[in-house]
N, C-alpha and C positions, 0 to 999 in steps of 0.2 A: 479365440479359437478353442473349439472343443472338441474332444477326443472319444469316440465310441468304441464297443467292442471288437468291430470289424476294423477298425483305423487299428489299434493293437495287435490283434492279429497279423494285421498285412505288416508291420512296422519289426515286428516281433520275426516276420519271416523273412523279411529283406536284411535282418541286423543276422539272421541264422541263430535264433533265439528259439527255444521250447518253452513255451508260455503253456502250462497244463490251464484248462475250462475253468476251472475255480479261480485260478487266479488272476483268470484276465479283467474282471471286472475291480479287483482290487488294484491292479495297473492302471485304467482307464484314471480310476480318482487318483493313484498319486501323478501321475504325466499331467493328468489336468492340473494339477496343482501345480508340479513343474512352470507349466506354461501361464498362469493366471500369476505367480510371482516373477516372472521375464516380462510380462505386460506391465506392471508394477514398477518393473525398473526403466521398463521405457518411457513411463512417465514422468520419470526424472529429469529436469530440466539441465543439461552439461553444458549449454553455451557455453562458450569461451574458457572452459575448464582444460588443460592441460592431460595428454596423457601420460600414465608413470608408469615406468618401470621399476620405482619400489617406492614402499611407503616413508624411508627413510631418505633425503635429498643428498646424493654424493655425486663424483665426478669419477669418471671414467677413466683409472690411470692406466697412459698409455709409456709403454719401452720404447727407446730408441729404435727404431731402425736401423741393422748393422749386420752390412754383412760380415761373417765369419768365416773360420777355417773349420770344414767339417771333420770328425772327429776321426782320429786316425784306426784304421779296419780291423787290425790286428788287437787295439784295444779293446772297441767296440764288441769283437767277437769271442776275446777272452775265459768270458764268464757265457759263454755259449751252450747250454746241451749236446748239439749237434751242429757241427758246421761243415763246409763243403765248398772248395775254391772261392773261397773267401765270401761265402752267403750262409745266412741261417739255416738249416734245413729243419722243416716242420713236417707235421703229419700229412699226410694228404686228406682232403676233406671233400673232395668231388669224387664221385664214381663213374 
């Protein structure tokens, strides 16, 4: 696949991008280059290869599951700013 002026432009205007004239032709070469190195990777043959979630092979430790006793209110609210029949009160943030 390759990319011309007007594919930039139109690409540049749908992302709501300002691509000034000079530099759109410098775009075109690196995206094409983008896209001529993703071709490259798709010629990598991955049969039967695994995928990873990290380069390093561990296991996922997991906690018990347990329920507990939620923390008592008066504690929790403590170290509070501002409180208010037993809730936090915050800023308001919708107008």
């Amino acid at each position: 696949m390759s990319l011309d002026k007007a594919t930039v432009a139109r690409i540049a205007r749908l992302a709501r991008l300002r691509i000034e004239a000079q530099d759109q032709e410098r775009m075109v070469g690196e995206l094409n280059g983008i896209l001529t190195w993703i071709e490259q990777l798709r010629a990598v043959d991955v049969e039967g290869v695994e995928p990873m979630t990290s380069v390093v092979a561990m296991d996922l430790v997991l906690r018990e599951d347990v329920v507990t006793i939620p923390g008592d209110r008066d504690a929790v609210l403590a170290n509070a700013p501002a409180k208010e029949h037993g809730f936090f009160v915050v800023p308001k943030v919708v107008e």
